[in-house]
C-alpha positions in Angstrom: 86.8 123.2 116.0 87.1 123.7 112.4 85.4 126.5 110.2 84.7 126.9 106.2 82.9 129.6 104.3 80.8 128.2 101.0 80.7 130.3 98.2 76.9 130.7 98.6 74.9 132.8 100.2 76.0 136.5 99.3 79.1 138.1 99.3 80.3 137.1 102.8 79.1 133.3 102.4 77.7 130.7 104.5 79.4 129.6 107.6 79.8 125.6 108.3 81.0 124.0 111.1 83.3 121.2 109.4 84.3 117.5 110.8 87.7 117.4 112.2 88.2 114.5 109.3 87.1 117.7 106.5 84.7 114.8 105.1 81.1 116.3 106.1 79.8 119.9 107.0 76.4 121.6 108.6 75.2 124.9 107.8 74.7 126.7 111.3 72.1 130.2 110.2 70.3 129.8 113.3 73.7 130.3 115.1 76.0 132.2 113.1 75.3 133.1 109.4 78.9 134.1 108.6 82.1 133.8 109.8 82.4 137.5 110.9 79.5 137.1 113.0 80.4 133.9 114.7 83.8 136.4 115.5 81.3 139.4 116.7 79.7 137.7 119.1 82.6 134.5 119.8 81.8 133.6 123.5 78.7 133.6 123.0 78.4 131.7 119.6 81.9 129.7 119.9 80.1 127.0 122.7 77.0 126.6 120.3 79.8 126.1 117.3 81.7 123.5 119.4 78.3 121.5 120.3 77.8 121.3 116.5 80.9 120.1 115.7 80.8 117.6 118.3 78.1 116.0 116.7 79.6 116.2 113.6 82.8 114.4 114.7 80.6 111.6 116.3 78.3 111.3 113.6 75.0 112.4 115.1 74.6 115.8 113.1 70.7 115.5 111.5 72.2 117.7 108.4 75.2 117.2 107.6 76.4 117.1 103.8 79.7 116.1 102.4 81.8 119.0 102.6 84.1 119.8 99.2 86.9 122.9 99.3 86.5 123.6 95.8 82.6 125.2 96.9 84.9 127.3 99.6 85.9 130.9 99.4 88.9 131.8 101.8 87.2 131.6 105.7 86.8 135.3 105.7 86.2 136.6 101.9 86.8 139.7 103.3 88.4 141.3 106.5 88.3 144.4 108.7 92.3 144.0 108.3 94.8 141.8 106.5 98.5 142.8 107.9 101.0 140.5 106.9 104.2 140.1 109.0 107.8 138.9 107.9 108.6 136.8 111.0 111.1 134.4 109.7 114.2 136.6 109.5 115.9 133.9 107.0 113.7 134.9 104.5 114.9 138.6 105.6 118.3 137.7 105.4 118.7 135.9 102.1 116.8 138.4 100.6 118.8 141.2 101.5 122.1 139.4 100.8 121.2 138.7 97.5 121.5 142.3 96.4 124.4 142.9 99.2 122.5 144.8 101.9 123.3 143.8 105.3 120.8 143.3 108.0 119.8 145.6 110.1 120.1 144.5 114.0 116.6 146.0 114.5 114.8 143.5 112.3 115.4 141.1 115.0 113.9 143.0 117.9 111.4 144.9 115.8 109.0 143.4 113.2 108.4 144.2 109.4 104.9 144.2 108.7 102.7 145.6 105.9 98.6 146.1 105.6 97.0 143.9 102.8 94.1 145.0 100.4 91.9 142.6 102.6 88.0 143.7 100.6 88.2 140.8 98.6 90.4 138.0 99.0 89.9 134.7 96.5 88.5 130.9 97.6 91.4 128.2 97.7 90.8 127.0 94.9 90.6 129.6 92.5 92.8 130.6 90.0 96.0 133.3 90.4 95.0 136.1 88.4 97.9 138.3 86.0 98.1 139.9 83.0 101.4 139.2 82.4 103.9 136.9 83.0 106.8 139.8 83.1 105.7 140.3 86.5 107.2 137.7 88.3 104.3 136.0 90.1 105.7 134.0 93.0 103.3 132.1 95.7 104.5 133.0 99.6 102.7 130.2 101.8 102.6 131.5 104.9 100.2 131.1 108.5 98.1 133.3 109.7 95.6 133.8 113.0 92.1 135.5 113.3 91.7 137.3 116.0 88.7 138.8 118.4 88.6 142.6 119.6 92.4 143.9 120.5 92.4 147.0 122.3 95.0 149.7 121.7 98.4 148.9 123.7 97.3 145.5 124.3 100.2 143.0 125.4 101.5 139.9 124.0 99.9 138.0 126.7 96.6 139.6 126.0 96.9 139.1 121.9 97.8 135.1 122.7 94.0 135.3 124.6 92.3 137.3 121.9 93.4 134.6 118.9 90.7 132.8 117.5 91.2 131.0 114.5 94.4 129.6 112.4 94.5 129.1 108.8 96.9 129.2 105.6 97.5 131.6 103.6 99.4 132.0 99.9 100.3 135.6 100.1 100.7 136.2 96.0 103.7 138.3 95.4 104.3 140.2 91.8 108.3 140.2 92.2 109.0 142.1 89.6 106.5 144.8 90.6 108.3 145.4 94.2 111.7 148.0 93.5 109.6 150.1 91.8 107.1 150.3 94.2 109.4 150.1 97.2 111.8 153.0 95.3 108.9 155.3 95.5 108.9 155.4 99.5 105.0 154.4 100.3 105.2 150.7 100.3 103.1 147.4 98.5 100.5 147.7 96.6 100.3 146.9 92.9 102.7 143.6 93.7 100.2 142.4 96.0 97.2 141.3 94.5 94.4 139.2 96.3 95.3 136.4 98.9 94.1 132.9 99.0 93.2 131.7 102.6 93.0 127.7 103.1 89.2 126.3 102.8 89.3 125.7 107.3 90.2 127.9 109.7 90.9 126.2 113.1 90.7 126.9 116.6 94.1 126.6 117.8 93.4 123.5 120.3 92.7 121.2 117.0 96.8 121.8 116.9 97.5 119.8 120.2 100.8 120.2 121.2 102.2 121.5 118.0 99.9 125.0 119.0 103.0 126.5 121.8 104.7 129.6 122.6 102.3 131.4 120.3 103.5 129.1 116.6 103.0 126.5 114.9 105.1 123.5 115.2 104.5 121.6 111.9 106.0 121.3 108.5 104.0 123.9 106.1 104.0 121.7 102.4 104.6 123.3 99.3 104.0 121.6 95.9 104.8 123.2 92.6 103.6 121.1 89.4 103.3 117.9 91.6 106.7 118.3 93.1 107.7 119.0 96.6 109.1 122.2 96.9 109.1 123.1 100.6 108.4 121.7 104.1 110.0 123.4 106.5 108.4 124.1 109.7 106.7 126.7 111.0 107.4 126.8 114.7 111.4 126.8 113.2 113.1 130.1 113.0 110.2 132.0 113.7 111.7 135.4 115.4 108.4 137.2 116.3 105.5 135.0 117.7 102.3 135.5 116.8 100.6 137.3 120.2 104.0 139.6 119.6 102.7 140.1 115.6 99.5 141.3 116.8 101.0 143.5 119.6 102.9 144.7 116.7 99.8 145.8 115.0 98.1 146.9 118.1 100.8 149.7 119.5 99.1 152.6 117.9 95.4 151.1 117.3 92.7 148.6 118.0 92.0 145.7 116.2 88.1 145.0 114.9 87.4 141.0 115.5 88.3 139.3 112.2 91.4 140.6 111.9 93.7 138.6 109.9 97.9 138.2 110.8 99.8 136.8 108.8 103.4 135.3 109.8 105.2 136.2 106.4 107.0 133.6 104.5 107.5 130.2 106.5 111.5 129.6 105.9 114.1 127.9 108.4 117.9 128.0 108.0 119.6 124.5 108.2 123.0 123.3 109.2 124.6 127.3 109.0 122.9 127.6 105.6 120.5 130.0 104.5 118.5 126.9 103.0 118.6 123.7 100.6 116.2 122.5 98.5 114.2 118.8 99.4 116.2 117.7 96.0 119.1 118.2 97.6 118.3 117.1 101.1 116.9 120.2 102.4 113.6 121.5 103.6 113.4 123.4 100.4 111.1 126.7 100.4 107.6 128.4 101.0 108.5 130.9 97.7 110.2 131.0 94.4 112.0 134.4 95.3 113.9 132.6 98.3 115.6 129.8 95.8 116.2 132.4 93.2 117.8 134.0 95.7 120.2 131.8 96.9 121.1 131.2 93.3 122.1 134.5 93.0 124.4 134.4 96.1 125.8 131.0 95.2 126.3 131.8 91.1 125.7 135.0 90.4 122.2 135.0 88.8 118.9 133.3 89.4 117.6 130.3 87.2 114.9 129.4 88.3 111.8 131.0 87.0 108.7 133.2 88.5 105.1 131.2 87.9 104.4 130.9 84.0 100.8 130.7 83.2 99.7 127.1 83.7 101.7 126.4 86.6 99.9 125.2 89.7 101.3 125.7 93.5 99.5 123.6 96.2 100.0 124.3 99.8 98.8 122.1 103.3 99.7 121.2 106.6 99.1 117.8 108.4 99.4 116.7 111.8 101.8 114.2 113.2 99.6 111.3 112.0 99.8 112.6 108.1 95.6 113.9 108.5 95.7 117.0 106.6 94.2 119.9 109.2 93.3 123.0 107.2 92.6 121.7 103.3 94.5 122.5 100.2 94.8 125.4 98.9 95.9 124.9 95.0 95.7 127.7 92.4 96.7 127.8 88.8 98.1 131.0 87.1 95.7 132.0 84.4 96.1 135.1 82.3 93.8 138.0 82.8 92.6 137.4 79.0 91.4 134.0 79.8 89.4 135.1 83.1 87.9 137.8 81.4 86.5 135.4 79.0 85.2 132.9 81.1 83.6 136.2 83.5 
Protein backbone atom coordinates (compact mmCIF):
# COMPACT_ATOMS: atom_id res chain seq x y z
CA UNK A 1 0.00 0.00 0.00
CA UNK A 2 1.19 3.37 -0.72
CA UNK A 3 0.42 6.69 1.28
CA UNK A 4 0.77 10.60 0.39
CA UNK A 5 -0.26 13.66 2.42
CA UNK A 6 -1.65 16.85 0.02
CA UNK A 7 -0.80 19.99 1.15
CA UNK A 8 -4.56 20.78 1.82
CA UNK A 9 -6.65 20.49 4.34
CA UNK A 10 -4.90 22.16 7.47
CA UNK A 11 -1.79 21.79 9.00
CA UNK A 12 -1.57 18.01 9.10
CA UNK A 13 -3.08 17.49 5.40
CA UNK A 14 -5.19 15.21 3.66
CA UNK A 15 -4.40 11.60 3.57
CA UNK A 16 -4.67 9.65 -0.02
CA UNK A 17 -4.32 6.26 -0.69
CA UNK A 18 -2.03 6.35 -3.92
CA UNK A 19 -1.82 3.68 -7.05
CA UNK A 20 1.16 1.44 -6.79
CA UNK A 21 1.96 3.13 -10.41
CA UNK A 22 1.92 6.93 -8.33
CA UNK A 23 -0.35 8.03 -11.46
CA UNK A 24 -3.87 8.47 -9.58
CA UNK A 25 -4.94 9.08 -5.80
CA UNK A 26 -8.39 9.05 -3.58
CA UNK A 27 -9.05 11.02 -0.72
CA UNK A 28 -10.17 8.55 2.13
CA UNK A 29 -11.98 11.27 5.15
CA UNK A 30 -14.49 8.73 5.80
CA UNK A 31 -11.59 6.35 6.78
CA UNK A 32 -8.69 8.23 7.86
CA UNK A 33 -8.40 12.04 7.60
CA UNK A 34 -4.60 12.10 8.14
CA UNK A 35 -1.80 10.12 8.11
CA UNK A 36 -1.45 10.18 11.97
CA UNK A 37 -4.78 8.85 12.35
CA UNK A 38 -4.71 6.07 9.90
CA UNK A 39 -1.28 5.17 12.37
CA UNK A 40 -3.62 5.70 15.66
CA UNK A 41 -5.94 3.33 14.89
CA UNK A 42 -3.65 1.02 12.04
CA UNK A 43 -5.47 -2.45 12.39
CA UNK A 44 -8.34 -1.15 12.29
CA UNK A 45 -7.96 1.41 9.45
CA UNK A 46 -4.93 -0.34 7.49
CA UNK A 47 -7.65 -3.24 5.95
CA UNK A 48 -10.10 -0.37 4.87
CA UNK A 49 -6.71 1.50 3.31
CA UNK A 50 -5.67 -1.66 1.51
CA UNK A 51 -9.40 -2.25 -0.04
CA UNK A 52 -9.00 1.30 -1.41
CA UNK A 53 -5.92 0.86 -2.89
CA UNK A 54 -6.90 -2.23 -4.41
CA UNK A 55 -9.37 -0.58 -6.38
CA UNK A 56 -7.10 1.95 -7.22
CA UNK A 57 -4.48 -0.44 -8.63
CA UNK A 58 -7.35 -2.21 -10.76
CA UNK A 59 -8.95 0.83 -11.87
CA UNK A 60 -12.38 0.64 -10.20
CA UNK A 61 -11.90 3.61 -7.61
CA UNK A 62 -15.32 5.97 -8.23
CA UNK A 63 -12.90 9.11 -7.25
CA UNK A 64 -9.82 8.93 -8.09
CA UNK A 65 -7.80 12.06 -9.40
CA UNK A 66 -4.35 12.15 -10.86
CA UNK A 67 -2.06 12.34 -8.13
CA UNK A 68 1.08 15.06 -8.54
CA UNK A 69 4.06 15.16 -5.63
CA UNK A 70 4.54 18.70 -6.13
CA UNK A 71 0.73 19.21 -4.13
CA UNK A 72 2.52 16.78 -1.41
CA UNK A 73 3.93 17.81 1.92
CA UNK A 74 6.39 15.09 3.45
CA UNK A 75 3.77 11.90 4.61
CA UNK A 76 3.85 13.09 8.11
CA UNK A 77 4.25 17.11 8.12
CA UNK A 78 4.85 16.60 11.52
CA UNK A 79 5.87 13.77 14.00
CA UNK A 80 5.60 12.67 17.63
CA UNK A 81 9.46 11.94 17.03
CA UNK A 82 12.10 12.17 14.27
CA UNK A 83 15.47 10.30 15.57
CA UNK A 84 17.87 9.87 13.01
CA UNK A 85 20.36 6.92 13.21
CA UNK A 86 23.93 6.64 11.59
CA UNK A 87 23.73 3.00 10.56
CA UNK A 88 26.24 2.79 7.81
CA UNK A 89 29.50 2.83 9.77
CA UNK A 90 31.39 3.86 6.32
CA UNK A 91 30.03 7.06 6.54
CA UNK A 92 31.36 6.83 10.38
CA UNK A 93 34.55 5.86 9.35
CA UNK A 94 35.49 8.23 6.52
CA UNK A 95 34.36 10.79 8.50
CA UNK A 96 36.31 10.30 11.36
CA UNK A 97 39.49 9.58 9.40
CA UNK A 98 39.31 12.66 7.67
CA UNK A 99 40.31 14.59 10.72
CA UNK A 100 42.49 11.48 12.12
CA UNK A 101 40.25 10.08 14.81
CA UNK A 102 40.13 6.48 14.92
CA UNK A 103 36.97 4.51 15.43
CA UNK A 104 35.76 3.48 18.30
CA UNK A 105 34.94 -0.47 18.45
CA UNK A 106 31.65 0.42 20.17
CA UNK A 107 30.14 2.23 17.14
CA UNK A 108 29.84 -1.15 15.74
CA UNK A 109 27.90 -2.88 18.52
CA UNK A 110 26.18 0.32 19.69
CA UNK A 111 24.37 2.78 17.51
CA UNK A 112 24.78 6.73 17.11
CA UNK A 113 21.57 8.23 16.92
CA UNK A 114 20.24 11.83 17.42
CA UNK A 115 16.46 13.35 17.94
CA UNK A 116 15.36 15.71 15.02
CA UNK A 117 13.21 18.92 15.36
CA UNK A 118 10.29 16.78 13.89
CA UNK A 119 7.13 19.94 14.41
CA UNK A 120 7.51 20.84 10.98
CA UNK A 121 9.15 19.10 8.46
CA UNK A 122 8.98 20.53 4.52
CA UNK A 123 6.86 18.72 1.31
CA UNK A 124 9.42 17.06 -1.28
CA UNK A 125 9.34 19.46 -3.34
CA UNK A 126 9.99 22.53 -1.62
CA UNK A 127 12.87 24.43 -1.54
CA UNK A 128 16.14 24.08 1.09
CA UNK A 129 15.93 27.07 3.04
CA UNK A 130 19.57 29.14 4.33
CA UNK A 131 20.61 32.30 4.80
CA UNK A 132 23.88 31.80 3.93
CA UNK A 133 25.92 29.87 1.81
CA UNK A 134 28.97 29.94 4.56
CA UNK A 135 27.16 27.23 6.17
CA UNK A 136 27.96 24.37 4.19
CA UNK A 137 24.48 23.03 3.27
CA UNK A 138 24.97 19.43 2.26
CA UNK A 139 21.75 16.95 1.40
CA UNK A 140 22.08 13.39 3.47
CA UNK A 141 19.56 10.94 1.53
CA UNK A 142 18.86 8.46 3.75
CA UNK A 143 15.57 5.76 4.59
CA UNK A 144 13.53 5.88 7.17
CA UNK A 145 10.44 3.62 8.79
CA UNK A 146 7.18 4.76 10.60
CA UNK A 147 6.30 2.96 13.22
CA UNK A 148 3.01 2.00 15.45
CA UNK A 149 3.03 2.09 19.43
CA UNK A 150 6.63 0.72 20.85
CA UNK A 151 6.60 -0.06 24.35
CA UNK A 152 9.51 0.60 26.61
CA UNK A 153 12.21 -2.30 26.40
CA UNK A 154 10.67 -3.64 23.45
CA UNK A 155 12.92 -6.19 21.34
CA UNK A 156 14.11 -6.15 17.91
CA UNK A 157 11.71 -8.78 17.07
CA UNK A 158 8.95 -6.80 18.36
CA UNK A 159 10.15 -3.31 16.60
CA UNK A 160 10.36 -5.39 13.06
CA UNK A 161 6.29 -6.14 14.01
CA UNK A 162 5.52 -2.58 15.02
CA UNK A 163 6.91 -0.99 11.46
CA UNK A 164 4.51 0.54 9.44
CA UNK A 165 5.45 2.55 6.77
CA UNK A 166 8.90 3.25 4.61
CA UNK A 167 9.80 6.30 2.99
CA UNK A 168 12.94 8.72 2.01
CA UNK A 169 14.25 11.09 3.62
CA UNK A 170 16.97 14.12 2.75
CA UNK A 171 18.23 14.80 6.20
CA UNK A 172 19.61 18.58 5.49
CA UNK A 173 22.93 19.04 7.17
CA UNK A 174 24.53 22.71 7.79
CA UNK A 175 28.31 21.31 7.77
CA UNK A 176 29.88 24.11 8.68
CA UNK A 177 27.53 24.64 11.65
CA UNK A 178 28.48 21.03 13.36
CA UNK A 179 32.16 21.58 15.47
CA UNK A 180 30.82 24.28 16.95
CA UNK A 181 27.80 22.85 18.06
CA UNK A 182 29.37 19.47 18.73
CA UNK A 183 32.38 21.37 20.76
CA UNK A 184 29.85 22.67 23.11
CA UNK A 185 28.85 19.05 24.45
CA UNK A 186 24.78 19.09 23.90
CA UNK A 187 24.56 17.82 20.38
CA UNK A 188 22.63 19.11 16.77
CA UNK A 189 20.64 21.58 16.56
CA UNK A 190 21.21 24.74 14.58
CA UNK A 191 22.95 22.40 11.63
CA UNK A 192 19.89 20.57 11.36
CA UNK A 193 17.20 22.48 9.90
CA UNK A 194 13.82 20.87 8.59
CA UNK A 195 13.75 17.41 6.67
CA UNK A 196 12.15 16.58 3.52
CA UNK A 197 10.35 13.19 3.47
CA UNK A 198 9.58 11.50 -0.12
CA UNK A 199 5.83 12.43 -1.41
CA UNK A 200 4.83 8.05 -0.52
CA UNK A 201 5.34 6.26 2.28
CA UNK A 202 4.97 2.47 1.79
CA UNK A 203 3.98 -0.51 3.52
CA UNK A 204 7.00 -2.58 3.53
CA UNK A 205 5.41 -5.60 1.44
CA UNK A 206 5.22 -3.07 -1.75
CA UNK A 207 9.32 -3.87 -1.35
CA UNK A 208 8.93 -7.66 -2.26
CA UNK A 209 11.95 -9.35 -1.68
CA UNK A 210 14.17 -6.42 -1.47
CA UNK A 211 12.12 -5.62 2.21
CA UNK A 212 14.64 -8.57 4.41
CA UNK A 213 16.38 -8.86 7.58
CA UNK A 214 14.86 -5.54 8.61
CA UNK A 215 16.61 -3.16 5.28
CA UNK A 216 16.24 -2.26 2.25
CA UNK A 217 17.90 -4.00 -0.51
CA UNK A 218 17.88 -1.41 -3.40
CA UNK A 219 20.13 1.24 -4.79
CA UNK A 220 19.06 4.73 -3.03
CA UNK A 221 19.67 7.54 -6.36
CA UNK A 222 21.14 10.64 -5.80
CA UNK A 223 21.28 13.44 -8.51
CA UNK A 224 22.95 16.74 -8.11
CA UNK A 225 22.36 19.38 -11.06
CA UNK A 226 21.19 16.43 -13.40
CA UNK A 227 24.12 14.30 -12.66
CA UNK A 228 24.32 11.02 -10.83
CA UNK A 229 25.97 11.37 -7.82
CA UNK A 230 25.17 8.20 -5.71
CA UNK A 231 23.52 4.83 -5.93
CA UNK A 232 24.67 2.73 -3.59
CA UNK A 233 22.49 0.39 -1.92
CA UNK A 234 20.77 0.46 1.07
CA UNK A 235 20.63 -3.11 2.28
CA UNK A 236 24.85 -2.82 1.76
CA UNK A 237 26.92 -2.03 4.74
CA UNK A 238 24.13 -1.43 6.84
CA UNK A 239 25.55 -2.27 10.59
CA UNK A 240 22.33 -1.73 12.63
CA UNK A 241 18.94 -2.85 11.10
CA UNK A 242 16.12 -1.08 11.43
CA UNK A 243 13.87 -3.19 14.22
CA UNK A 244 17.53 -2.85 16.16
CA UNK A 245 17.36 1.34 15.32
CA UNK A 246 14.10 1.37 16.97
CA UNK A 247 15.14 -0.90 19.88
CA UNK A 248 17.83 1.65 20.08
CA UNK A 249 15.28 4.31 20.67
CA UNK A 250 13.06 2.30 22.76
CA UNK A 251 15.68 1.14 25.71
CA UNK A 252 14.68 3.88 28.02
CA UNK A 253 11.07 5.02 26.57
CA UNK A 254 8.07 4.34 24.47
CA UNK A 255 7.54 5.24 21.15
CA UNK A 256 3.99 7.21 20.17
CA UNK A 257 2.73 5.63 16.68
CA UNK A 258 4.18 7.98 13.93
CA UNK A 259 7.33 7.84 14.98
CA UNK A 260 9.84 8.41 12.35
CA UNK A 261 13.67 6.38 12.20
CA UNK A 262 15.83 7.32 10.13
CA UNK A 263 18.82 5.01 8.93
CA UNK A 264 21.51 7.93 8.67
CA UNK A 265 23.44 8.35 5.55
CA UNK A 266 23.04 5.36 2.95
CA UNK A 267 26.95 4.70 1.99
CA UNK A 268 28.71 1.25 1.09
CA UNK A 269 32.44 0.65 0.95
CA UNK A 270 33.67 -1.05 -2.32
CA UNK A 271 36.54 -3.25 -3.25
CA UNK A 272 38.58 -2.20 0.49
CA UNK A 273 37.82 1.38 -0.24
CA UNK A 274 36.08 3.76 1.73
CA UNK A 275 34.11 4.76 -1.63
CA UNK A 276 34.38 5.95 -5.43
CA UNK A 277 32.48 8.09 -7.21
CA UNK A 278 29.93 6.67 -10.30
CA UNK A 279 32.49 8.95 -12.53
CA UNK A 280 35.05 6.87 -11.65
CA UNK A 281 33.24 3.58 -11.50
CA UNK A 282 31.94 3.62 -8.13
CA UNK A 283 28.66 3.81 -6.47
CA UNK A 284 29.39 7.35 -5.63
CA UNK A 285 27.58 8.96 -2.46
CA UNK A 286 24.21 9.85 -0.60
CA UNK A 287 26.15 13.45 0.74
CA UNK A 288 28.63 15.99 -0.27
CA UNK A 289 30.50 15.71 3.16
CA UNK A 290 31.38 11.93 2.38
CA UNK A 291 33.36 12.95 -1.11
CA UNK A 292 34.80 15.97 0.52
CA UNK A 293 35.98 13.76 2.73
CA UNK A 294 37.78 11.33 0.97
CA UNK A 295 39.38 14.19 -0.79
CA UNK A 296 40.86 15.23 2.21
CA UNK A 297 42.25 11.75 3.03
CA UNK A 298 43.52 11.20 -0.47
CA UNK A 299 44.98 15.08 -1.11
CA UNK A 300 44.93 16.80 1.77
CA UNK A 301 41.98 19.18 1.38
CA UNK A 302 38.45 18.98 0.02
CA UNK A 303 37.42 20.46 -3.47
CA UNK A 304 34.46 19.86 -3.90
CA UNK A 305 31.96 22.40 -2.73
CA UNK A 306 28.88 22.50 -0.10
CA UNK A 307 25.33 23.38 -2.00
CA UNK A 308 25.51 27.03 -3.58
CA UNK A 309 22.22 28.63 -3.86
CA UNK A 310 20.62 27.37 -7.10
CA UNK A 311 21.78 23.96 -6.89
CA UNK A 312 19.18 21.28 -7.02
CA UNK A 313 19.66 17.60 -5.35
CA UNK A 314 17.03 14.99 -6.38
CA UNK A 315 16.73 11.70 -4.55
CA UNK A 316 14.47 8.18 -5.55
CA UNK A 317 14.49 4.66 -5.30
CA UNK A 318 13.13 2.09 -8.00
CA UNK A 319 12.46 -1.40 -7.92
CA UNK A 320 14.12 -4.08 -9.92
CA UNK A 321 12.02 -3.29 -13.01
CA UNK A 322 13.26 0.67 -12.97
CA UNK A 323 9.27 1.76 -11.48
CA UNK A 324 10.15 4.41 -9.14
CA UNK A 325 8.35 3.25 -5.58
CA UNK A 326 8.39 6.24 -3.25
CA UNK A 327 8.48 9.64 -5.69
CA UNK A 328 11.17 12.24 -5.95
CA UNK A 329 12.03 14.29 -3.68
CA UNK A 330 13.98 17.39 -5.46
CA UNK A 331 14.69 20.65 -3.64
CA UNK A 332 16.58 23.75 -4.71
CA UNK A 333 18.72 25.88 -2.27
CA UNK A 334 17.10 29.33 -2.09
CA UNK A 335 18.39 32.08 0.15
CA UNK A 336 16.35 33.00 3.09
CA UNK A 337 16.01 36.66 1.37
CA UNK A 338 14.31 35.21 -1.51
CA UNK A 339 11.73 33.05 0.58
CA UNK A 340 10.95 35.85 2.59
CA UNK A 341 9.95 37.66 -0.35
CA UNK A 342 7.89 35.30 -1.99
CA UNK A 343 6.12 34.52 1.90
Amino acid sequence: MKLATLKHGGRDGTLVVVSRDLARCQTVGGIAKTLQAALDDWDTVAPELELVYDMLNHGHARHAIPFDPAHCHSPLPRAYQWADGSAYINHVELVRKARGAELPASFHTDPLMYQGGSDSFVGPRDAIVAASEDWGIDFEAEVAVVTGDVPMGATPDDCARAIRLVMLVNDVSLRNLIPNELAKGFGFFQSKPASAFSPVAVTPDELGAAWRDGRVHLPLQVTLNGQAFGRPNAGVDMTFNFPRLVAHVAVTRELEAGSIIGSGTVSNKQDGLFGSSIANGGVGYCCLAEVRMYETIETGAPKTPFMRFGDRVRIEMTNERGEDIFGTIDQQVVPLACRTAVD
